[in-house]
Rosetta silent file (secondary structure, phi, psi, omega in degrees, C-alpha in Angstrom):
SEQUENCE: XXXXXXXXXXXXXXXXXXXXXXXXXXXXXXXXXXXXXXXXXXXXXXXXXXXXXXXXXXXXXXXXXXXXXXXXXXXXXXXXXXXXXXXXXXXXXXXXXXXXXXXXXXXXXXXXXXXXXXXXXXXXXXXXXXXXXXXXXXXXXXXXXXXXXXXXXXXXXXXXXXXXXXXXXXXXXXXXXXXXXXXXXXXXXXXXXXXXXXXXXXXXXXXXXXXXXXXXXXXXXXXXXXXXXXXXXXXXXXXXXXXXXXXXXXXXXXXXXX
SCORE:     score description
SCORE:     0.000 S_00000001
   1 L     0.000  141.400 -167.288   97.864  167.266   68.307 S_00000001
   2 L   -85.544  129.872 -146.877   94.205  167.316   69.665 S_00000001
   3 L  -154.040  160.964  174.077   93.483  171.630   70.316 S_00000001
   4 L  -114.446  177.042  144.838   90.235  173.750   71.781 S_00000001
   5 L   -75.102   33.611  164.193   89.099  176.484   70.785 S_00000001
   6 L  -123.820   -6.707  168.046   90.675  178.546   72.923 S_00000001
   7 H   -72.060  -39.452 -156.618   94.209  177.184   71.414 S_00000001
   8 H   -86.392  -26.369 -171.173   92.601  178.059   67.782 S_00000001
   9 H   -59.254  -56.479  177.798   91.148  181.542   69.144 S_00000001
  10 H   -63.109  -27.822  163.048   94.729  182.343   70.421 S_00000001
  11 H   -81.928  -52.700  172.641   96.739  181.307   67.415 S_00000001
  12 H   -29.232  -82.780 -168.440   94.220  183.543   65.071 S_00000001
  13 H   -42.910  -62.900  170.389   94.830  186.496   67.101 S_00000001
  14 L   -39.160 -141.358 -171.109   98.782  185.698   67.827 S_00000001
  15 L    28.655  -43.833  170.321   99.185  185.653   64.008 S_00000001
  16 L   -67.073   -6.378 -163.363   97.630  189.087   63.661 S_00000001
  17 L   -99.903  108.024 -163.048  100.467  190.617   65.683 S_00000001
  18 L   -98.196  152.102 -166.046  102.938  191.996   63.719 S_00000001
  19 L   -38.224  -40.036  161.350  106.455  192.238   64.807 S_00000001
  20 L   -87.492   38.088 -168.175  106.404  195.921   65.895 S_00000001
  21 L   -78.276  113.808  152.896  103.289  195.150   68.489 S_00000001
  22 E  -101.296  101.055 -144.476  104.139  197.134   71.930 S_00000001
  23 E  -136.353  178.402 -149.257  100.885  195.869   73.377 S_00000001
  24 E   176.603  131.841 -173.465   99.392  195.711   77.124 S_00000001
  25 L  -129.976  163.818  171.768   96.343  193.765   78.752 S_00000001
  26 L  -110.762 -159.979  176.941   93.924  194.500   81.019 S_00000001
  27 L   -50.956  175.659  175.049   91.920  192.267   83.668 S_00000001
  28 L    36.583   41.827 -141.706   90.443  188.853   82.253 S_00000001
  29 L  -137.239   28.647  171.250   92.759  188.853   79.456 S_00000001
  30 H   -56.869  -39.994 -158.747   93.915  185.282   79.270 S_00000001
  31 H   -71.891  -58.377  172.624   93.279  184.624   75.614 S_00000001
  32 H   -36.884  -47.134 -179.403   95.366  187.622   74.880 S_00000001
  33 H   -74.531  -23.015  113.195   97.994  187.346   76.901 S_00000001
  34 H    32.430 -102.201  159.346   98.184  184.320   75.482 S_00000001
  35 H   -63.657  -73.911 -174.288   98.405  185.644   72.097 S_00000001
  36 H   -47.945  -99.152  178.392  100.884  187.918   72.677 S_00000001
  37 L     4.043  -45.691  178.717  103.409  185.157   74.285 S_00000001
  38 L   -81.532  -31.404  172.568  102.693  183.157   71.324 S_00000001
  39 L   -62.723  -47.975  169.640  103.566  185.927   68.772 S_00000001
  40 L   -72.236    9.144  119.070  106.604  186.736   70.721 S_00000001
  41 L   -64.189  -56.029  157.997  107.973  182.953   70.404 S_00000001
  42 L   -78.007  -95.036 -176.613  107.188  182.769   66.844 S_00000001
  43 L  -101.511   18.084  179.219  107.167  185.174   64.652 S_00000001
  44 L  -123.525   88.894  176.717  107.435  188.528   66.520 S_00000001
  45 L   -71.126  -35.513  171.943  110.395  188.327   68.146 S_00000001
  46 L   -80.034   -6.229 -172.334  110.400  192.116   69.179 S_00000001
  47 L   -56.346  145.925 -177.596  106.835  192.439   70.067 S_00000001
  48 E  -116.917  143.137 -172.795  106.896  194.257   73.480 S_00000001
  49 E  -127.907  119.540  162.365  104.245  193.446   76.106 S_00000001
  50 E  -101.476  133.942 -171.044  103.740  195.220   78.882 S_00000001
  51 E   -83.996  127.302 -175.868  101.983  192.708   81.439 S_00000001
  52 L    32.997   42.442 -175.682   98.784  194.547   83.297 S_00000001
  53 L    53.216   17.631  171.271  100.123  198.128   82.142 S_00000001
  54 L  -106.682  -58.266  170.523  102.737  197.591   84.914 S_00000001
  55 E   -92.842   90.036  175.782  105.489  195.214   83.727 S_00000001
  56 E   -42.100  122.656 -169.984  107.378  195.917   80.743 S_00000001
  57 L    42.426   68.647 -167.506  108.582  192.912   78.851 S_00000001
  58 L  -107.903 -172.384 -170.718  108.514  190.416   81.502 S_00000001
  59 L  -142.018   54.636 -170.474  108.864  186.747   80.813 S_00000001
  60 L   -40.171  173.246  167.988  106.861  184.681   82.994 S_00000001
  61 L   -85.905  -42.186 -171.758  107.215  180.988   83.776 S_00000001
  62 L  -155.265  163.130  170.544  103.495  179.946   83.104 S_00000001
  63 L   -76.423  119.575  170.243   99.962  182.535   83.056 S_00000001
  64 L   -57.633 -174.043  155.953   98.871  183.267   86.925 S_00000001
  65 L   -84.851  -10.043  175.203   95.286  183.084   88.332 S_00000001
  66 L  -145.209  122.196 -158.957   94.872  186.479   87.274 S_00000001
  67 L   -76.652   25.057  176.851   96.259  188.612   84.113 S_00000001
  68 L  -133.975   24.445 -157.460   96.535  191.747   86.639 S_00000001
  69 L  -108.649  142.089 -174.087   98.514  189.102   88.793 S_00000001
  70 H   -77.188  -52.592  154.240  102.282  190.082   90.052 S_00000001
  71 H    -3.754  -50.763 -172.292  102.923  186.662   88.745 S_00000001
  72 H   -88.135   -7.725  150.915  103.057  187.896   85.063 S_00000001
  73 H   -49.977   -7.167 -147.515  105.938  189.939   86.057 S_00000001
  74 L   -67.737  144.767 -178.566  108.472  187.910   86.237 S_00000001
  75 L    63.116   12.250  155.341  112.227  188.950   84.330 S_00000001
  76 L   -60.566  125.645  161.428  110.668  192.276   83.572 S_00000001
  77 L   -36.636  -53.284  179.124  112.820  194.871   81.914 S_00000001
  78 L  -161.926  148.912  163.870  110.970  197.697   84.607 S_00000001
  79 E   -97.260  127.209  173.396  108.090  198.036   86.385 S_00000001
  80 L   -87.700  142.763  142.045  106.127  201.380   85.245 S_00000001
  81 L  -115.174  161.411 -163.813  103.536  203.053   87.187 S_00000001
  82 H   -77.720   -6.613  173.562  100.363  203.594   85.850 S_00000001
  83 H   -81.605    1.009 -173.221   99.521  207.124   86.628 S_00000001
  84 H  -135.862  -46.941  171.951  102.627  208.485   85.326 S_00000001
  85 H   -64.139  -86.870  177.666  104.287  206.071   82.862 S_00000001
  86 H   -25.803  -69.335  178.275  101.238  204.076   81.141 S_00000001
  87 H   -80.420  -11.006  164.127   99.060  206.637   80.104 S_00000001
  88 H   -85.571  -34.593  161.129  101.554  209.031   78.989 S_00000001
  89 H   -36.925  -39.498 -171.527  102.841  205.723   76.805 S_00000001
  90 H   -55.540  -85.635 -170.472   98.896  205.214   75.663 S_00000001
  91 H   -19.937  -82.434 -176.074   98.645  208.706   75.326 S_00000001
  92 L   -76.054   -3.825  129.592  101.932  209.595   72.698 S_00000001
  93 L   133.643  -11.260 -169.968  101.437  206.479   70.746 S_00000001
  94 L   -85.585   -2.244  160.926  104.139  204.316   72.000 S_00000001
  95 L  -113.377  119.369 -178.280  101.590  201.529   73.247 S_00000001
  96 L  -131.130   14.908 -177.612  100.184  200.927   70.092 S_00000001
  97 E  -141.780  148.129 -176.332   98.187  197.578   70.478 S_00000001
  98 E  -152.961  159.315 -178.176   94.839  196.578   73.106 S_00000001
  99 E  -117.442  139.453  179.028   92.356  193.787   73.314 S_00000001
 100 E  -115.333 -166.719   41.242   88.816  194.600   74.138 S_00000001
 101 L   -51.249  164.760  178.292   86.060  192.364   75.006 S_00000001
 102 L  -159.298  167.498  167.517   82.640  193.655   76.069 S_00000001
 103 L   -57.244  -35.366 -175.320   79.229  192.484   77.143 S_00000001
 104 E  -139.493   87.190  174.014   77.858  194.122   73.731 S_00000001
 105 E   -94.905  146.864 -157.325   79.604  194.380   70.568 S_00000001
 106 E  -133.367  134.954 -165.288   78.108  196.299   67.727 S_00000001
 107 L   -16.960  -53.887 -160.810   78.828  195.996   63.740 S_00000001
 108 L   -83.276   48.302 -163.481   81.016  198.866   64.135 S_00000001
 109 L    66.294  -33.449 -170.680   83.672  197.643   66.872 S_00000001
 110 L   -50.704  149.371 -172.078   81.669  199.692   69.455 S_00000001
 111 E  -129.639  120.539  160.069   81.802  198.029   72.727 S_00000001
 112 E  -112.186  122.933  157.221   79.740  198.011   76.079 S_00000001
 113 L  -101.013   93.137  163.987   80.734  196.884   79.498 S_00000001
 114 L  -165.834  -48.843  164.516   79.041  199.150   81.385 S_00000001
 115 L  -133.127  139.730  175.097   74.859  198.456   81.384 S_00000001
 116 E  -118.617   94.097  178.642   72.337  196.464   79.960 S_00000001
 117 E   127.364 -156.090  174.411   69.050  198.074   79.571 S_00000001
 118 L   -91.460  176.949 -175.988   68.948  202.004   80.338 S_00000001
 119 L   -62.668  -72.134 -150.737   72.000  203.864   82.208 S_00000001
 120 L   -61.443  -25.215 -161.666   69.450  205.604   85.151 S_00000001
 121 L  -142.325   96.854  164.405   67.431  202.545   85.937 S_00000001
 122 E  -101.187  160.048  178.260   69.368  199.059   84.154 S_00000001
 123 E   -81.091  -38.154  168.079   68.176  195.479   84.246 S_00000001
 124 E  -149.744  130.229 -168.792   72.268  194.933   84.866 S_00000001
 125 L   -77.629   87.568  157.589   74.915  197.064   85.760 S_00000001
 126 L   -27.810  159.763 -171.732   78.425  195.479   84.117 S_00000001
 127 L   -55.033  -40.217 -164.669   81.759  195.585   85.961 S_00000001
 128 L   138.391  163.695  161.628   82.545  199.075   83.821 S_00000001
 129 L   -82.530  -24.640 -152.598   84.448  200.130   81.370 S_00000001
 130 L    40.253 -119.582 -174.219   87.476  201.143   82.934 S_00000001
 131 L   -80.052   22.270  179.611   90.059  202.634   80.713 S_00000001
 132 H   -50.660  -56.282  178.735   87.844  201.793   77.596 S_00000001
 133 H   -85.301   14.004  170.066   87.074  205.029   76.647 S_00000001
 134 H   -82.804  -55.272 -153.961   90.224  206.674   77.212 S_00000001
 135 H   -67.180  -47.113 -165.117   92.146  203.532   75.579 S_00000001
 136 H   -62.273  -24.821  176.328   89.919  203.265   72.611 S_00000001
 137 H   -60.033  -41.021 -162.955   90.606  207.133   71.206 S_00000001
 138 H  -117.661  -14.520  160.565   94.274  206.686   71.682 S_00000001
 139 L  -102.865  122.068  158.514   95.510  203.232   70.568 S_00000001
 140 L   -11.125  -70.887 -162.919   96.156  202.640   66.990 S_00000001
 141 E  -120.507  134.833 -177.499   95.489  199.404   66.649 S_00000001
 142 E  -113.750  158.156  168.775   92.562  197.143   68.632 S_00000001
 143 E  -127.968  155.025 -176.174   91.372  193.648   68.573 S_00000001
 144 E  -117.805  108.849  167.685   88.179  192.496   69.692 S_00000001
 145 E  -130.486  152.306 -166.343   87.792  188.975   71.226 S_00000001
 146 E  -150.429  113.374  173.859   84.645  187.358   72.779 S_00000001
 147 L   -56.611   -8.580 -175.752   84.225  183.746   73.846 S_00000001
 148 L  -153.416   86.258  177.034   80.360  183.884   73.275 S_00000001
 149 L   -69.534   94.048  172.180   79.220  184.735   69.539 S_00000001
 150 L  -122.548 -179.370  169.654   75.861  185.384   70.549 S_00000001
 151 L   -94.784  -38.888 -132.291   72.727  187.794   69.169 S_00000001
 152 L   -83.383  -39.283 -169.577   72.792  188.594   72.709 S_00000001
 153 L  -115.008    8.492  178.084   76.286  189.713   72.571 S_00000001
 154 E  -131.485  119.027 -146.194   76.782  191.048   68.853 S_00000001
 155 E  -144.228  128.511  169.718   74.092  193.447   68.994 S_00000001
 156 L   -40.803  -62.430 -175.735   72.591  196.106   66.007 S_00000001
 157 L  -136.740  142.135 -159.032   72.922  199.021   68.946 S_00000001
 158 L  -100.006  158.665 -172.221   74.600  198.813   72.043 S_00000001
 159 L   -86.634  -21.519  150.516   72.687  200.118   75.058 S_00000001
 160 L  -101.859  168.377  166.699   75.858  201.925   76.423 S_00000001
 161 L  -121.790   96.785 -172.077   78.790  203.129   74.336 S_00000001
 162 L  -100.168   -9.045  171.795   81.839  202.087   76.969 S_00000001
 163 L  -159.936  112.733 -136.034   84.325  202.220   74.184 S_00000001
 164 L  -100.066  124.393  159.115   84.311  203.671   70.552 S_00000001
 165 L   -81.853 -102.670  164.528   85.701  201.065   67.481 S_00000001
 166 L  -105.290   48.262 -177.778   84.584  202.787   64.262 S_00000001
 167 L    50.773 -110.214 -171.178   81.831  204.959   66.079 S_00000001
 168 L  -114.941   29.559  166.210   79.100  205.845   64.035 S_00000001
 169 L   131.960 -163.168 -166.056   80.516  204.189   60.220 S_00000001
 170 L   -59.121  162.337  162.807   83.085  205.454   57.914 S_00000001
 171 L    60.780   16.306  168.954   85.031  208.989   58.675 S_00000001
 172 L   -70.774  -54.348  177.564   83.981  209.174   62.074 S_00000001
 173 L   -49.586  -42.915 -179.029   86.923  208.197   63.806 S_00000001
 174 L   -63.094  -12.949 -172.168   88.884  210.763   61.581 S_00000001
 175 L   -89.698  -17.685  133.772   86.406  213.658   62.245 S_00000001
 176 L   -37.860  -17.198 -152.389   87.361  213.090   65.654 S_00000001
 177 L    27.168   46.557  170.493   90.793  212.804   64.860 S_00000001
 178 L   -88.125  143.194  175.617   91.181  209.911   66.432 S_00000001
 179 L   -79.794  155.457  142.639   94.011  206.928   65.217 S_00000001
 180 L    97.161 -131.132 -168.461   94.097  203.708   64.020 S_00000001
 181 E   140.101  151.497 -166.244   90.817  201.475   64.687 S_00000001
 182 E   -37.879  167.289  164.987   89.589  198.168   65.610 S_00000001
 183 E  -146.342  -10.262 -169.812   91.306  195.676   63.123 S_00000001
 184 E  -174.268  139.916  179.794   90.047  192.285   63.567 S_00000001
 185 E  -121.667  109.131  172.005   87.211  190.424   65.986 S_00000001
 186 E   -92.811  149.951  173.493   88.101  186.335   67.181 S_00000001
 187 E  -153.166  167.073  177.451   85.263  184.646   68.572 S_00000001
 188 L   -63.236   17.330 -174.245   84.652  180.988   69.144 S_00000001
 189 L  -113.949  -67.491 -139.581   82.497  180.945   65.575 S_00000001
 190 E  -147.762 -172.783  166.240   84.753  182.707   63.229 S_00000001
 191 E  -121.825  110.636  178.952   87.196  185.404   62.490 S_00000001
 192 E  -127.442  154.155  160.999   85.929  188.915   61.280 S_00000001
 193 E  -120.528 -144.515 -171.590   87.384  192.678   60.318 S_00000001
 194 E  -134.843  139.902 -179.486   85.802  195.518   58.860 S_00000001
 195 L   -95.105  168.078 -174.930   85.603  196.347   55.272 S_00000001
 196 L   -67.590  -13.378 -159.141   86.585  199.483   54.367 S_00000001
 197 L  -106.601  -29.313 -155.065   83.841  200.922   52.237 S_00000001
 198 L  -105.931  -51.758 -179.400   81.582  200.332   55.421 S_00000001
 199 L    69.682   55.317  167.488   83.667  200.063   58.773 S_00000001
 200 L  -126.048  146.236  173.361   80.977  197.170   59.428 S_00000001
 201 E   -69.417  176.086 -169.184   82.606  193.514   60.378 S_00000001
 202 E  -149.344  135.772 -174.075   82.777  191.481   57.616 S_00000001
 203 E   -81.158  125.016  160.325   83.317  187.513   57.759 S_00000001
 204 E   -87.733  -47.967 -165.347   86.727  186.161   57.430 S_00000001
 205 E  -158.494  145.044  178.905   87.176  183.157   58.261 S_00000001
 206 E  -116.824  130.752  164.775   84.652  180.094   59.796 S_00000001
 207 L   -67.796 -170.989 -170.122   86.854  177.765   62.486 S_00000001
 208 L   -61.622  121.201  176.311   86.662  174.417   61.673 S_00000001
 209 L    96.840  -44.233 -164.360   82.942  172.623   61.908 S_00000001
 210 L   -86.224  169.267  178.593   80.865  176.085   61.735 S_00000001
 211 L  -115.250  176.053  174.287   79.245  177.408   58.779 S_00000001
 212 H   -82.381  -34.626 -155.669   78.638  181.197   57.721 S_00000001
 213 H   -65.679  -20.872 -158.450   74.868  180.221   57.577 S_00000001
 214 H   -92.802  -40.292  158.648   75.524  179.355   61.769 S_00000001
 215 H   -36.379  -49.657 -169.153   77.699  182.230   62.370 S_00000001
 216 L   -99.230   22.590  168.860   74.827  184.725   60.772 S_00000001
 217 L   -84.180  -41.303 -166.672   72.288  182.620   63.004 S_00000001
 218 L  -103.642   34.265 -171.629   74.202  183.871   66.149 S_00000001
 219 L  -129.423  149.959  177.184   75.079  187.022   65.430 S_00000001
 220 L   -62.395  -74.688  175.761   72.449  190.252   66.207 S_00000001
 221 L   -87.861  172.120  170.268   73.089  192.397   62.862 S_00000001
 222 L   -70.520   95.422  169.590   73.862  191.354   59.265 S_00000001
 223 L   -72.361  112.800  150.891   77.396  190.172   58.652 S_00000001
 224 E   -53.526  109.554 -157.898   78.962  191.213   55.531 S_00000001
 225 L   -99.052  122.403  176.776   79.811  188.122   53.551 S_00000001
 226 L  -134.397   92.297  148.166   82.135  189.186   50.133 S_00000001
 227 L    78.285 -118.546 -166.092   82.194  185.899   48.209 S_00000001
 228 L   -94.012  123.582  153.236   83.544  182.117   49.456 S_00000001
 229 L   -41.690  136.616  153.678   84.569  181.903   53.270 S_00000001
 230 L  -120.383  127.632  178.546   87.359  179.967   53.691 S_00000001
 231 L   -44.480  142.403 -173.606   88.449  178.363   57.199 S_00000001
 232 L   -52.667  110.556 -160.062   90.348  179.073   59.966 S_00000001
 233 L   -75.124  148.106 -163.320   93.619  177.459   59.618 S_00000001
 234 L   -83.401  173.742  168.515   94.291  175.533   62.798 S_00000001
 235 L   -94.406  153.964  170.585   97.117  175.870   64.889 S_00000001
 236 L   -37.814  139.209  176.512  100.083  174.226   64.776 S_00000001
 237 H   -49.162  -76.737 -141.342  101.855  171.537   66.883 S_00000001
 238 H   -74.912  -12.258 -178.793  104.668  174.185   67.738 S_00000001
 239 H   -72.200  -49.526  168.825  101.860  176.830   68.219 S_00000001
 240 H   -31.982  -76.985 -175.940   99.802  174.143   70.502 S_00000001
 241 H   -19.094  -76.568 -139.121  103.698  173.437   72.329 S_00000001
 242 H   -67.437  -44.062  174.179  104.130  177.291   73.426 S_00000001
 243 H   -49.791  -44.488  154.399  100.437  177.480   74.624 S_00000001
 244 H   -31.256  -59.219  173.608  100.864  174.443   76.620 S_00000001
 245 H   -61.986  -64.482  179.161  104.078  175.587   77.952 S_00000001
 246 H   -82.354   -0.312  157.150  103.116  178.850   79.014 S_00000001
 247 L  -120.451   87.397  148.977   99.538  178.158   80.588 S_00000001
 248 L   -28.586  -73.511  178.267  100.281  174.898   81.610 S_00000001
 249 L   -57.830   -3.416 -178.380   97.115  174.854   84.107 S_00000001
 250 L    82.751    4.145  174.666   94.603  176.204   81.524 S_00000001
 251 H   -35.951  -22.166 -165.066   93.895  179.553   82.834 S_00000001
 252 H   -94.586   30.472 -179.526   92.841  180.485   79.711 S_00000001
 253 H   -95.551  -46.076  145.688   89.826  177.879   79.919 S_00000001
 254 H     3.602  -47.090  148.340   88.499  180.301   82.192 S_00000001
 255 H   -22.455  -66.559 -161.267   87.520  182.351   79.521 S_00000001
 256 H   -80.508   28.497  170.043   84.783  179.754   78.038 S_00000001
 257 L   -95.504  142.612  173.873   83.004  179.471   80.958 S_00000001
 258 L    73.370    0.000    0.000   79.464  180.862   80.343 S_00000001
């Protein structure tokens, strides 16, 4: 079956999701939501999703016009609200998986939505962070995905800090006592994590067609490379199927534009 890259971006990521994912999107969050749905067909049968921090396990028919859309509720176990439910879930550990994107991603996971240029006087003010910097401190495990593997948008230093990965390098997050940490970045080039010695990404995987040398063309800092790349494996006809099924209309094309 003939696939985009936003079918291969969404089976990398789905794949990453391990069966005990209680996980939760925010706005613009097709690719994820996505992902989860596709983990939770295949091999994560138990992963729990809460749909826009509101619906717990729901089981839509197909992906709305909007991933904060009443739409993704449908055959929910309960509806939570978020000042009283959500964030005490975040908060005690029982939401243990989030997706970021950002305007500005930085070796370490750091992320900004929030300005471009300086905070008193920017050349452009971003939508915000929202709950970035709450959510990044208190869930365990994060993923990073970004539709546009740019210099522009993988950046040496970010001009705001709207959400902390692994701060400022190794032992930060712990001197903070903060949990978990970013775990993995999909982007329409590649697949990256962080190595361990460093807390800098590190190249995983090249999709299909790209090279490492074009990956460290479009990226802002110096990607750690540790020996032969090998490529992203593509997804599957039944992975292709469930994606198909459950955004029928392509919302999550929405994503690549710009």
């Amino acid at each position: 079956m003939s696939y985009g890259i936003d079918d291969l971006m969404i089976a990398a990521l789905a794949r990453e999701l391990p069966n005990d994912t209680r996980a939760f999107n925010g706005a613009a969050s097709f690719i994820p939501v996505c992902a989860f749905m596709l983990a939770r067909a295949t091999h994560a049968p138990d992963l729990v999703w809460v749909a826009g921090s509101i619906a717990v396990d729901p089981y839509p028919e197909r992906v709305p016009e909007s991933t904060l859309s009443d739409g993704l509720w449908t055959r929910a176990t309960m509806l939570q609200t978020s000042a009283f439910d959500f964030w005490a879930y975040a908060q005690n550990g029982r939401l243990n998986t989030f997706c970021f994107r950002g305007a500005q991603i930085d070796p370490y996971g750091n992320v900004n939505n929030t300005v471009i240029g300086p905070y008193a006087r920017p050349k452009v003010r971003l939508p915000g962070g929202g709950g970035m910097a709450d959510l990044s401190c208190q869930v365990p495990r994060v993923y990073i995905w970004s539709t546009t593997h740019t210099p522009r948008v993988f950046v040496e230093r970010l001009d705001f800090r709207s959400g902390i990965g692994w701060g400022d390098g190794p032992g930060h997050r712990e001197r903070l006592g903060l949990p978990g940490g970013p775990r993995l970045v999909v982007t329409n080039l590649c697949v990256m994590d962080f190595a361990p010695e460093t807390r800098r990404m590190r190249l995983r995987s090249v999709h299909p067609g790209v090279t490492v040398d074009q990956v460290k063309a479009a990226t802002g800092f110096e990607v750690q490379v540790d020996g032969d790349v090998p490529v992203t494996p593509e997804p599957t006809p039944a992975e292709i199927e469930v994606i198909r099924r459950v955004d029928p209309t392509g919302m999550r094309k929405r994503e690549l534009a710009g």
